[in-house]
C-alpha positions as CSV (number, residue, x, y, z in Angstrom):
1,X,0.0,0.0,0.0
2,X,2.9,2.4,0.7
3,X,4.8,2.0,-2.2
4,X,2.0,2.3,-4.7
5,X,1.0,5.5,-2.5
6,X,4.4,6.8,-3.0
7,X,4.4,6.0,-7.3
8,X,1.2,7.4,-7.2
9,X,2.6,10.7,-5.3
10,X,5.6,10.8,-7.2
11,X,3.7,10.7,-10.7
12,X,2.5,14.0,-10.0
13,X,5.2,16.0,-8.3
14,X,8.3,14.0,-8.9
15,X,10.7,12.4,-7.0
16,X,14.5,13.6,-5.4
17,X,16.3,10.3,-6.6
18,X,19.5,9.5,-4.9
19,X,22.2,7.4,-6.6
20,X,25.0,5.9,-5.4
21,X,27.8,6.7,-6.3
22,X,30.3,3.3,-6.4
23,X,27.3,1.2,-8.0
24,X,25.5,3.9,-10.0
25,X,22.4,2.3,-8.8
26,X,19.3,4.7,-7.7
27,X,18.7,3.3,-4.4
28,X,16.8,6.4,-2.7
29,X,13.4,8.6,-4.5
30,X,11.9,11.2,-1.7
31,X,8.3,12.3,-2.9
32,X,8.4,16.2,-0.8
33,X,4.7,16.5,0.5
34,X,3.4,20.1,0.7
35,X,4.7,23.3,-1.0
36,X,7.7,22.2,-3.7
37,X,10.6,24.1,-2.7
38,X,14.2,23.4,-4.6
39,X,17.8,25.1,-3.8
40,X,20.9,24.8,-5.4
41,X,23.8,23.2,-4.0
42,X,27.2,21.7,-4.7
43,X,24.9,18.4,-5.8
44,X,22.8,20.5,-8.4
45,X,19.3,21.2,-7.4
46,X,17.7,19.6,-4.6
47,X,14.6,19.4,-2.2
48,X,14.4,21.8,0.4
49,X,10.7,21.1,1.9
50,X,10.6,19.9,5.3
51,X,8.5,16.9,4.7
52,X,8.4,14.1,2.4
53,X,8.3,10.1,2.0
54,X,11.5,8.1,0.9
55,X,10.9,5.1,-0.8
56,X,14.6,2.9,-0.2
57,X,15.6,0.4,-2.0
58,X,19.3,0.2,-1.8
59,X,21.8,0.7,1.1
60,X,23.5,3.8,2.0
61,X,27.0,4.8,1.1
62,X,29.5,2.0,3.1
63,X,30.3,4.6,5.2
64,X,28.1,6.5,8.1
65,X,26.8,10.2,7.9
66,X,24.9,12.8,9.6
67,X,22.4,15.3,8.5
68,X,22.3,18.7,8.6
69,X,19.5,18.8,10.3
70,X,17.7,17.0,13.0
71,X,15.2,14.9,12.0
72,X,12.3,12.8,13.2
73,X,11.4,9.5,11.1
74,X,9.0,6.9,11.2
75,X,9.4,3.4,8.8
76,X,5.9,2.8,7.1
77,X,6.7,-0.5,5.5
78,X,9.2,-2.9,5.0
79,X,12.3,-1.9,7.3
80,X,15.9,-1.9,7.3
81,X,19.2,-2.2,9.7
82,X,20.6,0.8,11.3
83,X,24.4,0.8,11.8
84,X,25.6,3.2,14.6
85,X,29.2,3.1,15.3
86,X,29.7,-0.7,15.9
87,X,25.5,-1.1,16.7
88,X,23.3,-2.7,13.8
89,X,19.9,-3.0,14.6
90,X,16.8,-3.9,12.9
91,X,14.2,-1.3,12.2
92,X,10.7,-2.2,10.9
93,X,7.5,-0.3,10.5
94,X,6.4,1.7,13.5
95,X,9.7,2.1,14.4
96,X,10.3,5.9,15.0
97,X,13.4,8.4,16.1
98,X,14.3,12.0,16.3
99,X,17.7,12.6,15.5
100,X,20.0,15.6,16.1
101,X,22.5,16.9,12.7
102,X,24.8,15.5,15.3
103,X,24.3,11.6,15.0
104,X,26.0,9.5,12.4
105,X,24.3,6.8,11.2
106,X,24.3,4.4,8.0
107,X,21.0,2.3,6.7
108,X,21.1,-1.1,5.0
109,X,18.6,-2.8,3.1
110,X,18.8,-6.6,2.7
111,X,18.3,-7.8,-1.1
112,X,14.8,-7.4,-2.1
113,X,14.1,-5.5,0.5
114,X,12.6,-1.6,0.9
115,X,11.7,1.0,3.1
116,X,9.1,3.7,3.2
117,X,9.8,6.3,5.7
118,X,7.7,9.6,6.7
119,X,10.4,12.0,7.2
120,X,10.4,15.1,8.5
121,X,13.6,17.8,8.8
122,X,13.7,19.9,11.7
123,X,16.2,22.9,11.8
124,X,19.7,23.2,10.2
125,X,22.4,22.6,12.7
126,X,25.5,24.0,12.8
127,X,27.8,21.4,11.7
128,X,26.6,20.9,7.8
129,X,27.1,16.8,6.2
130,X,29.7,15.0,7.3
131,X,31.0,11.5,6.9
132,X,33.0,9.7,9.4
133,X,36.3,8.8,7.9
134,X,38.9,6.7,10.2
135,X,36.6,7.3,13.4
136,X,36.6,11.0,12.1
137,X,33.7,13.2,10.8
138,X,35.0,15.1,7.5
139,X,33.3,17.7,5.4
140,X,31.3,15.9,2.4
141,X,33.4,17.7,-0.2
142,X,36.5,17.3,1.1
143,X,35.5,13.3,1.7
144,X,34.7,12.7,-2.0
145,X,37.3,15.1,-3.4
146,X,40.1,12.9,-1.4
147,X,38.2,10.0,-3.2
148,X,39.2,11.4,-6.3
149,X,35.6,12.0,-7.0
150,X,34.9,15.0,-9.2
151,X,32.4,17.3,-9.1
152,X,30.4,16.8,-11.5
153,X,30.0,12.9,-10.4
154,X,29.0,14.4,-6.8
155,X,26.4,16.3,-8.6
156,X,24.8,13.6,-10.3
157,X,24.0,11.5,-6.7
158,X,21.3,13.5,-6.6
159,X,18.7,14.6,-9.3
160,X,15.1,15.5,-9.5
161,X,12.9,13.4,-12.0
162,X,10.1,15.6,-13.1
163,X,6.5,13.6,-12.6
164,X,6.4,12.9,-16.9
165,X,10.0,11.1,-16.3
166,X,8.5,9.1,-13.2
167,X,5.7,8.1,-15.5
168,X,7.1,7.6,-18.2
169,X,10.0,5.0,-16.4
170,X,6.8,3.5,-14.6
171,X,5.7,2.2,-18.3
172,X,8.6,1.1,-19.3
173,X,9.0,-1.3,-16.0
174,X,5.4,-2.6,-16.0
């Protein structure tokens, strides 16, 4: 029921679709409920409501990260493990949290699996996105530039579909 809810959502206002960026696989689509707001960033344009649903169907980056912001979420269907530092716990639907920009964390989806998460971003903290490198947390940038990562690669993780692209990717997959 979720995931239909969220296609059906994102055929009409388009999706934020995150790829990543050592498999080239889409593995994240957010669906911003409310007013469509959109700023540009070092990772071309991207959502910037406060609310939306992600559909998940691939892992994170092998590596954990914050936020900048805190953020309260709560898994709607299907679920996925958590990894916290040397922690990796389950989290299925019901399952809720509000984080601060502060906590590092890193979510895995087993194959075949998905997640639908209500999300909602609470204010900007101080500290930006980080990754944690060697125990460390590191400035995004400066963790994909050491990477060798150009920029124009960073700015491809994350792209808006516009709803005729949803729909018409929907009929070539059905």
């Amino acid at each position: 029921m979720w995931i239909k809810l969220f296609w059906y959502l994102a055929k009409s206002r388009g999706t934020e679709t995150l790829t990543n960026i050592y498999t080239n696989h889409e593995y994240m689509h957010r669906v911003f409920l409310g007013k469509q707001l959109f700023q540009k960033g070092l990772a071309g344009e991207y959502g910037a409501g406060r609310v939306c649903l992600n559909l998940i169907l691939g892992s994170d980056l092998p590596t954990e990260h914050n936020h900048p912001w805190g953020y309260f979420t709560l898994i709607l269907s299907g679920g996925y493990y958590e990894v916290r530092g040397e922690e990796r716990t389950w989290r299925g639907p019901g399952w809720f949290a509000w984080r601060s920009h502060e906590d590092f964390h890193r979510v895995e989806i087993p194959d075949g699996g998905h997640a639908v998460t209500f999300f909602l971003k609470g204010k900007h903290g101080k500290m930006g996105s980080f990754f944690m490198d060697e125990g460390k947390p590191i400035k995004d940038l400066r963790f994909w530039l050491r990477r060798g990562v150009s920029r124009d690669k960073i700015g491809a993780m994350i792209k808006y579909k516009s709803p005729e692209e949803i729909q018409s990717e929907l009929k070539q997959n059905s």
